[in-house]
N, C-alpha and C positions, 0 to 999 in steps of 0.2 A: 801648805807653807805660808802663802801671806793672804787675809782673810780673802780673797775673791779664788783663793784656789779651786778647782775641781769641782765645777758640781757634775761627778760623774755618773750619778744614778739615775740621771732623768734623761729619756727621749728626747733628742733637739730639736724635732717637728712640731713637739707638743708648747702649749702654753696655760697660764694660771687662768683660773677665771673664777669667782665666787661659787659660778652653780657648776664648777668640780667637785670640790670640796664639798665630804659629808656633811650635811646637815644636822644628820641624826644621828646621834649616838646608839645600840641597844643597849638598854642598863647590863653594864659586864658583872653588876652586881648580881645576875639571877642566876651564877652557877651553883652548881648541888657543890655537897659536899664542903662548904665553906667554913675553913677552920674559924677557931674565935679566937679574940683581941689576945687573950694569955699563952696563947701560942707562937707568937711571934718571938724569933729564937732571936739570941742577942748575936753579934756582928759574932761574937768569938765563940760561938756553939753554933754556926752553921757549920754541918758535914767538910769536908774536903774531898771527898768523891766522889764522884760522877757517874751514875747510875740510872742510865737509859732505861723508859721503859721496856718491859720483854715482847711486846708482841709487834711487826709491821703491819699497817692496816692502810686501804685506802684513803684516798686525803680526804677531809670533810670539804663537802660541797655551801658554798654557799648560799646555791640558791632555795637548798632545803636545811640547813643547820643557822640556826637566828643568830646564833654566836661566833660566826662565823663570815667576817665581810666577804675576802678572797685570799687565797692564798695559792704559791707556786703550783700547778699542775706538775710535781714527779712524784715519782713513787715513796712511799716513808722510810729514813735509813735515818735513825737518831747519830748526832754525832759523838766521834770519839774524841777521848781523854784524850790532850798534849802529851805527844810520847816526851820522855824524859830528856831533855840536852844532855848532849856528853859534855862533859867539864873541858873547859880551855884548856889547851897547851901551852905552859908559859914559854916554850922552848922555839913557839912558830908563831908565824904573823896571828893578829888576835883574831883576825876578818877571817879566817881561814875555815870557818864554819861554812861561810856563806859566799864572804866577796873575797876569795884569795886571790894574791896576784905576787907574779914573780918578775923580778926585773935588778938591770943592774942600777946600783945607787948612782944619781946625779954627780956630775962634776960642780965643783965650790964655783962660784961666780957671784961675783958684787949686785948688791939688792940694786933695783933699777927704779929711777924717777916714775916711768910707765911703765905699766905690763900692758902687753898685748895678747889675747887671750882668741883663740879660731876657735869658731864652732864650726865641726865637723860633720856632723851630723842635723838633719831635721828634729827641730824638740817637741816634742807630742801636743804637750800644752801652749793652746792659743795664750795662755794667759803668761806662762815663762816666758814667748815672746817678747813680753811686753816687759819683764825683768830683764828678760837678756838678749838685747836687740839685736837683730840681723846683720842693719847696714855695715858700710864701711866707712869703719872710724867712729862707730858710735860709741858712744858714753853713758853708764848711768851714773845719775846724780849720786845715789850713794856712795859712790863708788871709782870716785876722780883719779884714781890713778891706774882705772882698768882704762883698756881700750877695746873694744867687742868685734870682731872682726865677721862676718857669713861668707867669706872668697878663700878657700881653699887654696889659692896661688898665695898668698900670704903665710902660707906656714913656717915658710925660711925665716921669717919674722917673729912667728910668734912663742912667747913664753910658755904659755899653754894649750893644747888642744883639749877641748871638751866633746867628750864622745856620748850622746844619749843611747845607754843600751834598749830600748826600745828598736831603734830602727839602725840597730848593729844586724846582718845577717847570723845566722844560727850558728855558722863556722866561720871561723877566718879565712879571709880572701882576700889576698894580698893586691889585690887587683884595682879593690875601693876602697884601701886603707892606704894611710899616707908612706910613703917610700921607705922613709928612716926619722928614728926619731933621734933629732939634736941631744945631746949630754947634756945642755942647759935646761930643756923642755920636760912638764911634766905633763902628761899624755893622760887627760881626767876619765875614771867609767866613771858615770852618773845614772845613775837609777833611785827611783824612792820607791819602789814597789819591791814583795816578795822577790827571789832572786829565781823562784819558779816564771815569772810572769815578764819578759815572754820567755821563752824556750832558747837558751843558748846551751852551746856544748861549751862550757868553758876553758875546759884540755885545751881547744881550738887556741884561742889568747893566752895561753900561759907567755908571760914576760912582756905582752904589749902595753900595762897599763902600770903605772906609778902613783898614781895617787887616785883615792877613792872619795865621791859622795854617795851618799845611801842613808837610807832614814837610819842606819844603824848609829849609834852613838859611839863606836868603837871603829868609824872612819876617819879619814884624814881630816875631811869635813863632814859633821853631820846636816843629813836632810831631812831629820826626824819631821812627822804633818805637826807636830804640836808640843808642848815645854812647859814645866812647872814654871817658867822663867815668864815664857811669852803669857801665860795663864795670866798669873799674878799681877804684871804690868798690867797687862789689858785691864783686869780689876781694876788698880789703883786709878788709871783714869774715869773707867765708870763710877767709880762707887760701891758701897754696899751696906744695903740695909742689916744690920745684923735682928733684926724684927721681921724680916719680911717672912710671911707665909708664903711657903712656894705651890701650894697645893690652888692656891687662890686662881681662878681662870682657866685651870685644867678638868675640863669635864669629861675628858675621855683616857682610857686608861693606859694603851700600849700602841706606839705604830711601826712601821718600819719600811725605810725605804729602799728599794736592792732591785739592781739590773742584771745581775749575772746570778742566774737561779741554776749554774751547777758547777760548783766550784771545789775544791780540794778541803775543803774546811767545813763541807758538809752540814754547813747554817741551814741551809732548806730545808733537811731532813730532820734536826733540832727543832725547826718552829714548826712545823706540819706537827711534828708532838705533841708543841706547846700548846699552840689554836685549839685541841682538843680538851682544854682544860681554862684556856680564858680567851679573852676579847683581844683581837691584833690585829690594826687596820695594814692593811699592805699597800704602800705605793711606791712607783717606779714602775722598771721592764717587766717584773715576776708580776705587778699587782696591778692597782688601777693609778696609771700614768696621769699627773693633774700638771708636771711642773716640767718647764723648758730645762733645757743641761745648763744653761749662764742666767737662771732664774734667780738672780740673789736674793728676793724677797717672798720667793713663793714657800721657796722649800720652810724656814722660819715661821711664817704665816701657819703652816700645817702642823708642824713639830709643835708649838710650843702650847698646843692645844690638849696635850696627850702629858701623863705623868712618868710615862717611862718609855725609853729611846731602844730598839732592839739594834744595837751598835756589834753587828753579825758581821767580823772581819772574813773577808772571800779567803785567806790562806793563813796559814797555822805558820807562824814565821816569828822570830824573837824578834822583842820589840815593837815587833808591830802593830804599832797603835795608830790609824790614820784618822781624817775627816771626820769618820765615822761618829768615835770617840768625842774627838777635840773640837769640832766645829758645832756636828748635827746636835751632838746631846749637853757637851757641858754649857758651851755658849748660848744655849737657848736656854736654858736653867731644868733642864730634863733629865733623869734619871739613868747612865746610859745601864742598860745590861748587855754583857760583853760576853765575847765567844772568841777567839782566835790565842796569840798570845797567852804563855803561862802567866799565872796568876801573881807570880817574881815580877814578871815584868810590870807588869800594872803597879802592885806594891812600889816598887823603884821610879816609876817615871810619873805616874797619876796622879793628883792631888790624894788626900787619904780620904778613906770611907764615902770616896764619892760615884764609887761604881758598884755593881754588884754583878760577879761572876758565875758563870755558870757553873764553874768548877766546883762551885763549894755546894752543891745541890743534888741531891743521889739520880734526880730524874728531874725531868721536864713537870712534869706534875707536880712535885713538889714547889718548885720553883715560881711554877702559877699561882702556886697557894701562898705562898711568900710573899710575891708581888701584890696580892688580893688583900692579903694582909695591911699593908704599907698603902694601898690606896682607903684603906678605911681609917687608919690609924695617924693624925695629922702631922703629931710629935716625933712621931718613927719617921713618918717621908722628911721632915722638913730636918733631922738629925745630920741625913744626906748631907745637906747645904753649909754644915757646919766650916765644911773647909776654905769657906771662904772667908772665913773671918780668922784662923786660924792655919796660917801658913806654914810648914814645917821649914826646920832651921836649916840653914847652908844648901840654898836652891841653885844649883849649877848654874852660871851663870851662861854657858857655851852647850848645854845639853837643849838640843832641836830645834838649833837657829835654824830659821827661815832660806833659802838657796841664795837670797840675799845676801847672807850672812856668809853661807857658804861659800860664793865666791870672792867676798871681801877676806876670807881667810886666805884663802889661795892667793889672791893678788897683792897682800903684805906678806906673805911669804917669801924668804930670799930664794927667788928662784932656783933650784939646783942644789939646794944648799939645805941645812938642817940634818937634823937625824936619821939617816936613811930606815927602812924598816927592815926586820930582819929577813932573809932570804932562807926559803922549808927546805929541806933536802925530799920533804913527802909532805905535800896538803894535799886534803883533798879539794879539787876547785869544782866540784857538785853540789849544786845547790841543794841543801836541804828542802824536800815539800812538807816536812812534819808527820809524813807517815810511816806507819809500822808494817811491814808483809809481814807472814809467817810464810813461807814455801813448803808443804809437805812435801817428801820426795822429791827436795831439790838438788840432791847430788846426780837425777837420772839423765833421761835423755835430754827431754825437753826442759825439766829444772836445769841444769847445767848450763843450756844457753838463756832462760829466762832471767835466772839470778841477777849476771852482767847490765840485764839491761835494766832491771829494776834499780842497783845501785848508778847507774848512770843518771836514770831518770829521778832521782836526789831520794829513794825511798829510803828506810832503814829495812833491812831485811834477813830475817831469822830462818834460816834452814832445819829442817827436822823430818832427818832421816836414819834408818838403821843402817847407811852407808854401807851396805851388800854389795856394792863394786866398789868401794872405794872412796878415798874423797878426793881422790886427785885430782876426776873434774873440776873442782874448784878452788885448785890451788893458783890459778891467774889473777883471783879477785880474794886469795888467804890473808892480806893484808889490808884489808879496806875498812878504814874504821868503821862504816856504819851496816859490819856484816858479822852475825855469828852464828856462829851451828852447834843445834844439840841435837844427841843420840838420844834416838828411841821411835819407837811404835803405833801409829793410831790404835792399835787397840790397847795398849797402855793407857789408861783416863790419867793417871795420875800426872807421870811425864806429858800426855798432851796437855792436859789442862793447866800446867805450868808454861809449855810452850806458845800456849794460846791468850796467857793473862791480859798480857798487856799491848798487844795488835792491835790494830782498827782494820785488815781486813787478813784472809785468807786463803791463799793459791794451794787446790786441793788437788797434787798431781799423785802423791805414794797411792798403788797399786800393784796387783799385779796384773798386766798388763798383755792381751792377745788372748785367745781361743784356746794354742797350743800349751801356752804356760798353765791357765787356767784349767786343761782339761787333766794334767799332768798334777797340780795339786789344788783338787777341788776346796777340802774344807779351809784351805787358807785362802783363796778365792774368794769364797762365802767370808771368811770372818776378817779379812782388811779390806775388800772392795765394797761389801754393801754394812757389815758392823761398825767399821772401822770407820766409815763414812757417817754412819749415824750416831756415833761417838763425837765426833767435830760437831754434828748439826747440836745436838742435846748440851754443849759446855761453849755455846754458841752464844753472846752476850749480844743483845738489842743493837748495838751500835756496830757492833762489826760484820762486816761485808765476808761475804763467801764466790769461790768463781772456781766453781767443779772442771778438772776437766775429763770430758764427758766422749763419748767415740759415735761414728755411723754404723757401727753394729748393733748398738739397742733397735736400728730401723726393723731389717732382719729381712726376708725379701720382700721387695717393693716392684711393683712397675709403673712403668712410666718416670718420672720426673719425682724427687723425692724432694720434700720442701720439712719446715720444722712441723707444718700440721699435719703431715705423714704419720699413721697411727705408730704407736711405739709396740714392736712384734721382734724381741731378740731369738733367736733360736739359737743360742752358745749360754753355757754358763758364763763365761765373761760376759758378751751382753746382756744377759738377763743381770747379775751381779752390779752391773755399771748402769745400767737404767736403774735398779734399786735407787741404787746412790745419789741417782740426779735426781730422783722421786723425792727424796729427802731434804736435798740444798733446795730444787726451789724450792719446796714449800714451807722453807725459811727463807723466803724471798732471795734464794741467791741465783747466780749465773751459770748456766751451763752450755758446754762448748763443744759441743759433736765435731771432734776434728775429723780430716780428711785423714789417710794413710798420710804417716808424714815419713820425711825420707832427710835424707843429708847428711854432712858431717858436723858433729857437734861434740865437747868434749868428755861425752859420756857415749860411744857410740853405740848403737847397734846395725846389728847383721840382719837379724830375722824379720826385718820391714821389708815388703818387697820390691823397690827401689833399690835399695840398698845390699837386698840379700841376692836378688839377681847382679846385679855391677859387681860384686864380690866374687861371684860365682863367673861370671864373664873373664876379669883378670885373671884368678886364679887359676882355674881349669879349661878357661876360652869354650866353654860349654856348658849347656844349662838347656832342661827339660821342661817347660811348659807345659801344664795344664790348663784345663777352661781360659783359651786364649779368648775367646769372643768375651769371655765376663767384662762388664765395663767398672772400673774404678775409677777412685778421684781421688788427688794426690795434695801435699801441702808441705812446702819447705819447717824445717826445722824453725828457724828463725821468722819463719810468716808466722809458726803457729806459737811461738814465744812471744811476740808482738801482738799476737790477739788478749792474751792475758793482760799483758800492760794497756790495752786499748779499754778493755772491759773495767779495771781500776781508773781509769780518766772517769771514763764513762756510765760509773756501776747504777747512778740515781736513776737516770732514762732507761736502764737494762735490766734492771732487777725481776727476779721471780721470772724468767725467760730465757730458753733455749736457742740456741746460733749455731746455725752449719757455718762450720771453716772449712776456706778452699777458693778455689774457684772453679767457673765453670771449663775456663781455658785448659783446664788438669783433666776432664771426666776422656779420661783416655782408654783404649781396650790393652787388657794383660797384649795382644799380639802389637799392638802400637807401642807400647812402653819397650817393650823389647827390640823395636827396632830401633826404638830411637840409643837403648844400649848398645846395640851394633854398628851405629854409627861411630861411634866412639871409640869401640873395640872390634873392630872389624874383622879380627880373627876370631874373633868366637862364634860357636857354631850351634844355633839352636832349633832344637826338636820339638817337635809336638810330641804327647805325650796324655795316655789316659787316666794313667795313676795320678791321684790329690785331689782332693778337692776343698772346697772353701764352705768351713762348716756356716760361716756367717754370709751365705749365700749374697755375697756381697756383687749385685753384678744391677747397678743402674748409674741413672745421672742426677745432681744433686744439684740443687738451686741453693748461692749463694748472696742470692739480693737481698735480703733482711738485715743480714749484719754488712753487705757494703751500703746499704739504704744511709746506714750512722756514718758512713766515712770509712770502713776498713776496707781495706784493698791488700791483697798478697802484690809480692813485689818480687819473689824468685819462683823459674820454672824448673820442669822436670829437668831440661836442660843444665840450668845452670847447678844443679843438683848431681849429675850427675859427671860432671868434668869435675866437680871440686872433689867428691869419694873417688874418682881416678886418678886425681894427685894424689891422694895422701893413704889411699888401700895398703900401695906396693909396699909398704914401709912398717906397716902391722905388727908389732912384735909378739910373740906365742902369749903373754901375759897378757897383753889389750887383747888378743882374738876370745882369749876365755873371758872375759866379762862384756863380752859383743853380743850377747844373747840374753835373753831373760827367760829362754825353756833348762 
């Protein structure tokens, strides 16, 4: 916002000092392969598509690759293409992408000599502090007719409360939110970051906020980081040489500075490409740390020595153009190359021809060669600079004022008063993260409850299944703008590979699914669990993400303690069939997830799980035969093992090409323990032991789940709670749900 904002990419322990900083450049001139000067495409014949390379490989090491200073330690995942915006609805609030809010219009009331304005909340930045002071009754000089309040007893007073959604809780709680809001009062969310960052349920605040800042330009007030306006000004007071050579003083070719190496926007896994094709110094958290967080002069010292800025936005968000762009690369006269944000947006907010995006580049390679190009060629880099002598006409005058700005809009506003905005009978208020799911098999058990939370968690997400039960499971989330479903088949290429075009990753759940099913129709077994699977892996594009899910019966019998270096021995055509397939995803680096038995209700049920098939069997007939009671299992809620999938999508960079037992070990329970804990509950039914059945997937150990809660995952429902919720809603089973409760 105003030049001392954010220097958030640096370690605040750390400090400048000359012998940080490289000394030595390696000539980035000595890479092979180097096109010549007449190759260099003009601005309007670079590509439009974006064309990852095809293969993931480990990262280049720097202490053996000379072109190579450092770079992020995770594993290679090029990133994807900006999924497409859906078009505005002129009909709903404009924010309604991102920042919707519903609420009722203010009462008219007489513009006031003062405003007095509560900050409600803690503001993140030391440095807005210093814009928007705590005390009581203070004042900024811009801005004489606010009055700044940090005492929350004052709200009876004030015209405005400003709420930083930073340190809003996830949900609302009415507990540390103010009582009631006055009809005079406009009740500010302020955020300049993705609407992903941090994590709110927005549902939660529907109707608490009235007026919005947000870097968005299509807020009440914008908080955009930077402005053709403030750009231009700023010029006008420096100067500018329309002579100057900008290549002059830059001896090195690319750097980039970044502390968060695993972010939704998958820049890590784009430059890990990149490095393999040119020179890219890294500093900050991911590289080598040289410069303090409130370093104002270090970070500039280091930039301005390099002729191109890797300006790698952490989230794929419209608009989104922060520091990155606006401070690290244009203000220091560097080159930026940009990743986040459609390529719209840049065009609309940027100065022109002053960036170069990654979108317009089939691959990371190419891109290098582009850049290699333009550091050899003086006339082509310094073309770049042209925009500053050359302003384009009718520069918004109010597009990305400074929070400054923003809140002198708010405080000559007639409080209360003005055009209210229009109120949605349906927004959606989920934050968009910019990405694309595909679900195979998401009308089933576990697709049915994973869907819901995928679109909660702001994904876009694509169903594709041959709907064999139905789509009713997901008629609770039939109207959600960012959900659609197509028919058809993984072994269909054609229809997948239309389904698959345009994702950035892919939740691989269509199967069929158990021992019994499988044993009942072998060669369809064979041709959608292990063909069908390598049909997905083969129309599988570089950039996109895969996350199998995968069963404990590829184990097959084990003893002792089964962990994922437990050798892989299926003895079931399903298991055999299902470890194919995970044979396949990793080794296109994707994820796979040996769940536990999973059980519960969910809106695609089944019966034939045995949680579920005994609790069925309990109410219904208050009786049930028991085989291999001593065998031990391990069990996992419906909803634990849908939340692993969306864990494994946060998380896929640190995860990739890697197998995870789901479960826990509190579940490794025996068939005769499981059974009583159903009698507890059904206390009239009456159970047998029994010689007949047995379990072809000789499924009888205990499973260690410390690797994947090592990252954070944790289950959060038990057998317990699993089995009181299928005892409320069994009794009620209508003949039509009983017949699609099975998949034999």
């Amino acid at each position: 916002m105003d030049s001392s904002r954010d220097f958030r990419d640096f370690e605040p322990k750390c400090d400048c000092s000359k012998h940080d900083i490289p000394s030595k450049q390696d000539d980035h001139r000595e890479i092979q392969d180097n096109p010549n000067k007449q190759d260099i495409p003009n601005r309007q014949d670079i590509p439009k598509i974006q064309d990852i390379p095809k293969k993931q490989v480990d990262l280049p090491n720097a202490g053996n690759n000379p072109k190579v200073n450092k770079i992020p330690a995770v594993p290679v995942q090029t990133d994807p293409a900006c999924a497409p915006e859906p078009k505005d609805n002129p009909n709903v609030n404009p924010l309604s992408k991102f920042y919707s809010v519903w609420y009722d219009p203010p009462t008219q009331v007489a513009k006031r000599d003062k405003v007095k304005i509560v900050i409600w909340t803690e503001l993140w930045d030391n440095q807005r502090r210093k814009v928007l002071p705590k005390g009581k009754g203070a004042k900024c000089l811009s801005m004489p007719n606010c009055i700044f309040s940090g005492f929350r007893n004052e709200i009876e007073e004030a015209d405005a409360v400003l709420f930083e959604v930073s340190n809003l809780q996830k949900n609302y709680n009415a507990s540390v939110m103010p009582k009631f809001r006055h009809p005079r009062q406009h009740w500010v969310w302020y955020h300049t970051e993705c609407p992903g960052f941090p994590s709110i349920n927005f549902e939660t605040y529907r109707s608490v906020f009235n007026w919005t800042i947000t870097y968005r330009a299509d807020s009440d007030s914008s908080g955009a980081w930077g402005s053709l306006h403030r750009t231009y000004q700023r010029l006008k007071v420096e100067g500018v040489d329309p002579n100057k050579d900008y290549t002059k003083g830059k001896r090195k070719l690319a750097v980039w500075f970044i502390s968060k190496c695993n972010t939704q926007a998958n820049r890590v896994a784009y430059a890990t490409e990149l490095v393999k094709h040119m020179h890219v110094d890294v500093f900050g958290r991911c590289g080598k740390t040289v410069c303090a967080k409130w370093n104002v002069t270090c970070m500039p010292d280091i930039i301005t020595q390099y002729k191109f800025y890797l300006a790698f936005e952490n989230m794929k968000c419209k608009e989104y153009l922060t520091e990155k762009f606006w401070r690290n690369a244009l203000a220091n006269d560097v080159i930026p190359v940009v990743l986040g944000a459609n390529r719209s947006d840049y065009e609309r907010l940027a100065p022109p021809h002053s960036y170069i995006h990654v979108d317009d580049f089939k691959s990371p390679k190419e891109l290098a060669n582009y850049l290699m190009l333009l550091d050899k060629d003086k006339d082509q880099y310094n073309a770049y600079f042209k925009w500053k002598t050359h302003p384009p006409k009718n520069i918004p005058l109010e597009e990305g004022q400074s929070a400054d700005y923003d809140m002198k809009k708010l405080s000559n506003y007639p409080i209360g008063g003005g055009q209210p905005h229009q109120t949605a009978s349906f927004v959606d208020l989920t934050p968009e993260n910019g990405q694309h799911v595909l679900v195979t098999g998401g009308a089933g058990y576990v697709g049915s409850t994973l869907v819901p939370i995928l679109l909660q968690e702001g994904y876009h997400v694509t169903v594709f299944d041959i709907f064999n039960f139905g789509v009713f499971p997901l008629l609770p989330v039939a109207g959600h703008p960012r959900l659609r479903l197509m028919e058809g088949s993984i072994t269909d290429e054609v229809k997948l590979a239309d389904a698959m075009a345009d994702v950035d990753a892919i939740v691989h759940l269509a199967a069929i699914v158990g021992f019994p099913a499988c044993a009942a129709h072998p060669e369809k077994a064979i041709k959608i669990n292990k063909e069908g699977t390598e049909n997905i892996v083969r129309l599988l594009k570089p950039h996109q993400r895969i996350v199998y899910s995968s069963t404990g019966s590829c184990y097959g019998a084990v003893e002792g303690i089964c962990t994922e270096d437990t050798p892989i021995s299926p003895l079931t055509l399903y298991g055999e069939t299902k470890a194919a397939g995970e044979k396949a995803v990793m080794g296109a680096g994707g994820v796979a997830l040996r769940l536990a038995t999973v059980f519960g209700a969910s809106p695609r049920l089944r019966l034939d799980l045995l949680v579920n098939d005994l609790t069925y069997k309990a109410l219904s007939g208050h009786h049930f035969a028991l085989y291999q009671a001593s065998f031990r299992r391990t069990f996992l809620h419906i909803k634990d093992a849908a939340m692993a999938f969306a864990f494994v999508l946060r998380n896929y960079e640190k995860m990739s090409g890697q197998a995870y037992n789901v479960g826990s070990e509190t579940m490794n329970l025996t068939k005769a323990e499981l059974a009583k804990k159903i009698q507890e509950f059904i206390p009239e039914c009456v159970i047998t032991l029994s010689d007949e059945g047995e379990d072809k997937d000789k499924r009888d150990y205990e499973v260690s789940y410390a690797k994947l809660r090592s990252l954070g995952y944790n289950t959060t429902l038990t057998v317990d709670d699993g089995i009181r919720e299928l005892v409320k809603v069994m009794p009620f089973l209508s003949d039509r749900e009983l017949r699609t409760c099975s998949n034999v």
